[in-house]
N, C-alpha and C positions, 0 to 999 in steps of 0.2 A: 392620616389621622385615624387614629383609632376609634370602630362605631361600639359603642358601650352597649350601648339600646337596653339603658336603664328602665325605660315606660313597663316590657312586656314580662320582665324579670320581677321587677316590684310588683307589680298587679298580682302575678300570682303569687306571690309571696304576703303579700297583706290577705289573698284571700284566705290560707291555706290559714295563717297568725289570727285572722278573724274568727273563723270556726273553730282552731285551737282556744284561743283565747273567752269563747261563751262555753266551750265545754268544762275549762278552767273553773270559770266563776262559778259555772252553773253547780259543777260538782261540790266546792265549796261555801255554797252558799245551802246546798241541801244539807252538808255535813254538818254545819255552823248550826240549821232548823233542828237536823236529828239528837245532836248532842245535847243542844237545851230542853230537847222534849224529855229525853233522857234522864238529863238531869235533873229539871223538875218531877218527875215520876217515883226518883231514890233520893227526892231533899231532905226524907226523915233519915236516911242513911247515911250523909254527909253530915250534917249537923251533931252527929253521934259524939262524934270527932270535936277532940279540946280546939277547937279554932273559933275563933269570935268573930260574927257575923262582918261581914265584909273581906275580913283577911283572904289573901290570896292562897287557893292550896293548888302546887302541884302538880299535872298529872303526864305531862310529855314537855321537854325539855325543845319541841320544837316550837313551844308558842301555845298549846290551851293549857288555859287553865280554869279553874272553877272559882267563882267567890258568890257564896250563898246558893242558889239553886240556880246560877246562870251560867254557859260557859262561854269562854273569853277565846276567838281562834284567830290568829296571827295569820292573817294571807297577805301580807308583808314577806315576812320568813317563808310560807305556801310557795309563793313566786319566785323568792328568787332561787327556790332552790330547782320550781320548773323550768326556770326560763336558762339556769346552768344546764338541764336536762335536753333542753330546744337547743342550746348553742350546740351539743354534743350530736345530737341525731340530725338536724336541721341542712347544717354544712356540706356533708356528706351527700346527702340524698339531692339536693340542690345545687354541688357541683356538678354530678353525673347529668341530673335529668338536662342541665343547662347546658353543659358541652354537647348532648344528643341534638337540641336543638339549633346548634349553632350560637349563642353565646360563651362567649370566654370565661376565663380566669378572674380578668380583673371586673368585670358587670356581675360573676356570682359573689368578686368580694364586696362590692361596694353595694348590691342591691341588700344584702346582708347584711349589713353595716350601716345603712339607714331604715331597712327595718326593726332593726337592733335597738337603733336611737327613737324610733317610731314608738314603736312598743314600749321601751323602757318609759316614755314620756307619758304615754296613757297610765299607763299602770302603775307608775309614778304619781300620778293624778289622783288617781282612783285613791292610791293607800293614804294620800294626803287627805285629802276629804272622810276619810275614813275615822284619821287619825282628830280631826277637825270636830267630826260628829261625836265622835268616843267621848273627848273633851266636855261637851254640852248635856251629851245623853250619859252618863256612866255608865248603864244598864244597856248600854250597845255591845251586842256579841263579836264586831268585826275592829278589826284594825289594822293597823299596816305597822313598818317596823320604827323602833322608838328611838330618834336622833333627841341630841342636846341643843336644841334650839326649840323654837315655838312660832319662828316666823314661816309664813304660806311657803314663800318663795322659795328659803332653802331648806323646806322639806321635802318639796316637790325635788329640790336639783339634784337632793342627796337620795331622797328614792332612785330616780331615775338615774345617776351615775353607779349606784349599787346594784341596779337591774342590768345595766349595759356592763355594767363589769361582771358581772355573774354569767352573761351570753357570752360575751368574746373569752372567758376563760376556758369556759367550756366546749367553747369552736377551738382554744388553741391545742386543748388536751386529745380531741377528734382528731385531728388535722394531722396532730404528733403521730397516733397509735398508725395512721392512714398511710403518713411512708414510711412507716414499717415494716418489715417482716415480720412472720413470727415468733422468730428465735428473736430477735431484738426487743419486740414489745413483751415476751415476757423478761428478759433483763431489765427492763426499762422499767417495768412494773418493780420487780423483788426490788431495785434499788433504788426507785422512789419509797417503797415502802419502808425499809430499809433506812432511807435516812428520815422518814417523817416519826420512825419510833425510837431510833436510837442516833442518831445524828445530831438534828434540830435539838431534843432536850440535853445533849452533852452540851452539845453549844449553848444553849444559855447557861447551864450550870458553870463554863467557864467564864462566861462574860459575868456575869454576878459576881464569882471569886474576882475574878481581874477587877473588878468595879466596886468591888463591897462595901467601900470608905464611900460612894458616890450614890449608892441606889437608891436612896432615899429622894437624891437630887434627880438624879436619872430617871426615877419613876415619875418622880411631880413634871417633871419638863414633858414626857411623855404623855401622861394624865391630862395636862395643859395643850400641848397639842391637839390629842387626838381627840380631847374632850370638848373642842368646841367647832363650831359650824365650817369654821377656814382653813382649819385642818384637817377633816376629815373628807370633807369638799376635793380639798388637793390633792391628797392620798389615793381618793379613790379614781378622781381623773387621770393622774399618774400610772395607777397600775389598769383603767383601763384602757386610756391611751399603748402604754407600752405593749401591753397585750394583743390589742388593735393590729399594730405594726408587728409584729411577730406573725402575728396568724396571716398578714399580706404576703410576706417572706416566705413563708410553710405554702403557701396557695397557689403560689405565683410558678413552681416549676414541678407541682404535684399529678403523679399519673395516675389515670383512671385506674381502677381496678375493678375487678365483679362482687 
């Protein structure tokens, strides 16, 4: 039987996701202070501007924005795009140290993979309630990210499958570059690149010709889907389940390196 010896894998991993995780906030929640003080300071500088009190303006495409002399900061959008950043560094450094210690393969994949779902669930939580206060207070500077529903339950599910899928892609992209060579991982780069600028958009431009008499329908059935709570739920369990199992795959016959 194989000893997992999940207890001393997790411990340090929750410790290591705990201190990550207040320096997280902590940064964010200063920046969230800074930007409002800010911005009350230049309120006669904003209002210059043809925008009528309340309207939203613009200022980063990753979640703040200003309305009246408050700013608005997305640590929804903040996270996940940290916690893609933790699947990508995290993996690596926590296979080595665990094989040094005599833990395996498969205790660095799985203790990984329930801190993945640990965290995703907290911070899932957190943007819920964020998202819950924003609702009550409007003048709340924080929030998390904004799903088509309004129930607790599958706000939370859909934070939290959107956090776990943002980790495990980013452990499967690490994992890739990791049994690589050189020469591979820069081919492997030019022609993902390669087809994310000239590929992917060829390809919808044909599928729309080939569809054109349909995309109307095509677009609403997608809209429909993707636009309500059971769809997006599935989508995202889907890709990050699948992803999940790829990164076990990539883990399971991967050799140390320096």
């Amino acid at each position: 039987m194989i000893n997992l010896r999940l207890a001393p894998a997790m411990h340090y991993q929750l410790k290591a996701m705990l201190k990550a995780a207040l320096w997280i906030l902590g940064i964010l929640a200063l920046i969230t202070v800074a930007l409002n003080l800010l911005a009350g300071l230049h309120v006669e500088q904003i209002t210059q501007y043809p925008y009528e009190p309340g309207v939203i303006v613009d200022i980063d495409e990753m979640g703040i924005t200003v309305r009246s002399n408050l700013v608005f900061f997305s640590v929804g959008s903040i996270l996940l795009i940290t916690l893609f950043i933790i699947g990508i560094c995290s993996i690596r450094e926590d296979f080595k140290f665990f094989l040094q210690h005599g833990l395996g393969r498969r205790t660095t994949y799985l203790s990984t993979l329930f801190i993945n779902l640990i965290s995703g669930a907290v911070f899932g939580l957190l943007c819920t309630i964020l998202n819950i206060i924003g609702n009550h207070f409007p003048s709340f500077p924080a929030y998390g990210i904004s799903f088509p529903v309004d129930n607790f339950f599958f706000v939370w599910i859909l934070h939290t499958l959107s956090f776990v899928a943002a980790w495990q892609l980013g452990a499967f992209f690490s994992l890739v570059y990791y049994r690589m060579n050189k020469m591979q991982q820069i081919v492997f780069t030019v022609i993902a690149i390669a087809i994310v600028i000239f590929a992917i958009p060829s390809f919808i431009e044909e599928i729309i010709f080939f569809f054109v008499p349909n995309v109307a329908i095509m677009g609403a059935a997608l809209t429909s889907f993707f636009g309500n709570s059971f769809g997006l739920a599935t989508s995202l369990f889907a890709f990050g389940l699948v992803t999940a199992l790829m990164n076990f795959l990539l883990i399971r016959r991967v050799q140390v390196k320096n």
